[in-house]
C-alpha positions in Angstrom: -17.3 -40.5 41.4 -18.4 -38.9 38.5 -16.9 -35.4 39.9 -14.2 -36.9 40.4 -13.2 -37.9 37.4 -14.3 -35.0 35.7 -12.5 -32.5 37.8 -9.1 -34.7 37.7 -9.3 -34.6 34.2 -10.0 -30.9 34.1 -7.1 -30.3 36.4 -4.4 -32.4 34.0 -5.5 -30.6 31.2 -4.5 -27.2 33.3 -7.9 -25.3 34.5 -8.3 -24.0 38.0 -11.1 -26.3 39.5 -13.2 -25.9 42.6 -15.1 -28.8 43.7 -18.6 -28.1 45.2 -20.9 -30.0 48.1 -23.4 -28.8 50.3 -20.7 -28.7 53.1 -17.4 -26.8 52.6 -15.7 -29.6 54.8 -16.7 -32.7 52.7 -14.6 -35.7 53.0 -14.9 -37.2 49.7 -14.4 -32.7 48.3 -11.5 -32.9 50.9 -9.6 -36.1 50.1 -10.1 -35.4 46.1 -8.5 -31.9 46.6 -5.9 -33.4 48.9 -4.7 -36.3 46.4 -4.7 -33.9 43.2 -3.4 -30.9 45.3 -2.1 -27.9 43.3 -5.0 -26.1 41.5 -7.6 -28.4 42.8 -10.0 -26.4 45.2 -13.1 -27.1 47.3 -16.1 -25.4 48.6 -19.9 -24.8 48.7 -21.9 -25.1 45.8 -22.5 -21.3 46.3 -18.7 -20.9 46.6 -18.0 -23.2 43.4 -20.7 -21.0 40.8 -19.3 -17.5 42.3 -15.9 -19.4 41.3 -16.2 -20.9 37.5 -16.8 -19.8 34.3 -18.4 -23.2 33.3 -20.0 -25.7 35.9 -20.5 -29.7 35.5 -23.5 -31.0 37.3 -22.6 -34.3 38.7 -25.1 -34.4 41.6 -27.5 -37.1 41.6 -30.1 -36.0 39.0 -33.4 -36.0 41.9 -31.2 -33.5 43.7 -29.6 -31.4 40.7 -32.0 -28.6 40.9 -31.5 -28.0 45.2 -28.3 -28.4 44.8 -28.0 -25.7 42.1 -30.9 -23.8 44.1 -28.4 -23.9 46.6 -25.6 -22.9 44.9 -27.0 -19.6 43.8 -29.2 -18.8 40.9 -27.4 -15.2 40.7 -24.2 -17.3 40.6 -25.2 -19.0 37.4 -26.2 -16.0 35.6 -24.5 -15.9 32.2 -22.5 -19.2 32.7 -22.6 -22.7 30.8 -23.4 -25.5 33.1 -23.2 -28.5 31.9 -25.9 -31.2 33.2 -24.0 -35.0 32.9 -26.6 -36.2 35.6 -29.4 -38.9 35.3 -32.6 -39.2 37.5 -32.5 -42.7 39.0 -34.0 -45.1 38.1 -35.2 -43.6 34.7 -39.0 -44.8 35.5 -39.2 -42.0 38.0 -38.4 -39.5 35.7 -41.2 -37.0 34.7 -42.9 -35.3 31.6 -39.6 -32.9 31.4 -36.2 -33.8 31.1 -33.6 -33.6 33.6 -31.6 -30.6 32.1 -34.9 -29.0 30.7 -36.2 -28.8 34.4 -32.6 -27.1 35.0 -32.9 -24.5 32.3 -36.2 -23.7 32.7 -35.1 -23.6 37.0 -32.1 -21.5 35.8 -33.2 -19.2 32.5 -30.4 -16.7 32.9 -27.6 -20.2 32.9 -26.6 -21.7 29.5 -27.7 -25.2 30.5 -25.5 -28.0 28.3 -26.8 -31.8 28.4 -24.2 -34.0 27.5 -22.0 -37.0 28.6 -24.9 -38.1 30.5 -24.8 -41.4 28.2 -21.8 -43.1 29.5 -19.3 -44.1 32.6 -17.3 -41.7 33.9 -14.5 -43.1 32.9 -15.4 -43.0 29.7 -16.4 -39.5 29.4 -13.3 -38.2 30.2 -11.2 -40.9 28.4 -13.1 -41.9 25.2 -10.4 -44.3 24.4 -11.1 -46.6 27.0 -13.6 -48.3 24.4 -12.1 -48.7 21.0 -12.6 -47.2 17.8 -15.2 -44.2 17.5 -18.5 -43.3 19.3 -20.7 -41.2 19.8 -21.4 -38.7 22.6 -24.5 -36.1 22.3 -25.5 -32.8 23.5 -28.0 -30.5 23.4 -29.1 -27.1 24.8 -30.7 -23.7 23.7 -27.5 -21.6 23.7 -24.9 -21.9 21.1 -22.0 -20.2 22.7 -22.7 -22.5 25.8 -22.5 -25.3 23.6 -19.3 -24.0 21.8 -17.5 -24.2 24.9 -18.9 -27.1 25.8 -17.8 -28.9 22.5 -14.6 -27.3 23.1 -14.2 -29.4 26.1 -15.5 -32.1 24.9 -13.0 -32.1 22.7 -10.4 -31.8 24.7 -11.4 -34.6 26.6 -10.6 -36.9 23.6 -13.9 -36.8 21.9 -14.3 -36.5 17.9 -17.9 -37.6 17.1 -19.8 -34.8 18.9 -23.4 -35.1 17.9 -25.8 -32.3 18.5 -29.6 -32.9 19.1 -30.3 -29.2 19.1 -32.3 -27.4 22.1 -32.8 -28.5 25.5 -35.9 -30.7 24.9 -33.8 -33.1 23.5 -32.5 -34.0 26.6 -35.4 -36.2 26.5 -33.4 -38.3 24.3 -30.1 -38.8 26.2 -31.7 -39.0 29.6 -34.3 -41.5 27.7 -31.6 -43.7 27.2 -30.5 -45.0 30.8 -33.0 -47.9 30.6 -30.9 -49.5 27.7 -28.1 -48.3 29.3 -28.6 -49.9 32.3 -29.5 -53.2 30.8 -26.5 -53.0 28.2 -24.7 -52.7 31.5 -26.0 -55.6 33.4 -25.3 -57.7 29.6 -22.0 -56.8 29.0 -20.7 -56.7 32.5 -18.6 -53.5 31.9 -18.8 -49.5 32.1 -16.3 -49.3 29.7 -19.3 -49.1 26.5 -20.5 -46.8 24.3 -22.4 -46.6 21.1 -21.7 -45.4 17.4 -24.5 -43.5 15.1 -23.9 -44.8 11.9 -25.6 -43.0 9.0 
């Protein structure tokens, strides 16, 4: 779901994308490639980092670091991935964060947290909630976060905060407990929150 949305939105606002799964053949891969069509591609993991210049981790966060095991770490050399996943349910979640465990996995990738805060929907369409809010990011690289504010940005957002290095991950991925209870409150994905200061 959260690929999905991500690579559709990627794909209307021109890029080449290649979807990536354990299996080349993947029905859900398949049927998203089928119903965007043009530039939208699929293949393995492996064949998706050999193919970009910047990757989005949308894997389940307990499986984030196989999946990108299995996609190649030669592959990610040099590249900015950026890590929107979540381990679920937060409580399982160990001394390191989610996209620290990646970069420290990965050294030679330019490892990106952000959007990791929100719905899908929602981080490729900030205006699905009114007014302005915030979405974070964090990582040790500044060009990788360059381009990943530059997307960002291009996917609507304006208040781009950045926590700094990778450790603050902690922060972001933290935040799925209130999340998930804001969730169960409000009744809707379509939330978000606003630093005021």
């Amino acid at each position: 779901m959260v690929g999905d949305a991500i690579a559709s939105k990627l794909i209307a606002l021109g890029h080449e994308v290649m979807m990536g799964s354990r299996d080349a053949k993947n029905a859900k891969a398949a049927a998203w490639a089928e119903r965007i069509g043009g530039r939208a591609q699929i293949g393995t993991f492996a064949d998706t980092a050999r193919f970009a210049q910047v990757l989005f981790n949308c894997t389940h966060g307990a499986n984030s670091v196989d999946a990108l095991r299995a996609a190649g770490e030669k592959n990610l050399a040099g590249k900015v991935v950026i890590d929107v996943a979540n381990i679920l349910p937060p409580a399982v979640r160990g001394p390191e964060s989610l996209g620290e465990q990646l970069q420290k996995s990965f050294p030679e990738a330019k490892v990106v947290k952000a959007l990791n805060t929100i719905n899908c929907e929602v981080m490729v369409d900030p205006s699905k909630v009114p007014g302005s809010h915030s979405v974070f990011m964090s990582g040790n690289d500044a060009a990788g976060k360059s381009t990943a504010r530059q997307l960002l940005e291009a996917f609507g957002w304006r208040d781009i905060i950045d926590l700094g290095d990778i450790s603050n991950a902690r922060a972001t991925e933290s935040y799925m407990s209130l999340w998930l209870a804001l969730w169960n409150t409000l009744g809707t994905l379509h939330f978000n929150i606003k630093v005021v200061h």
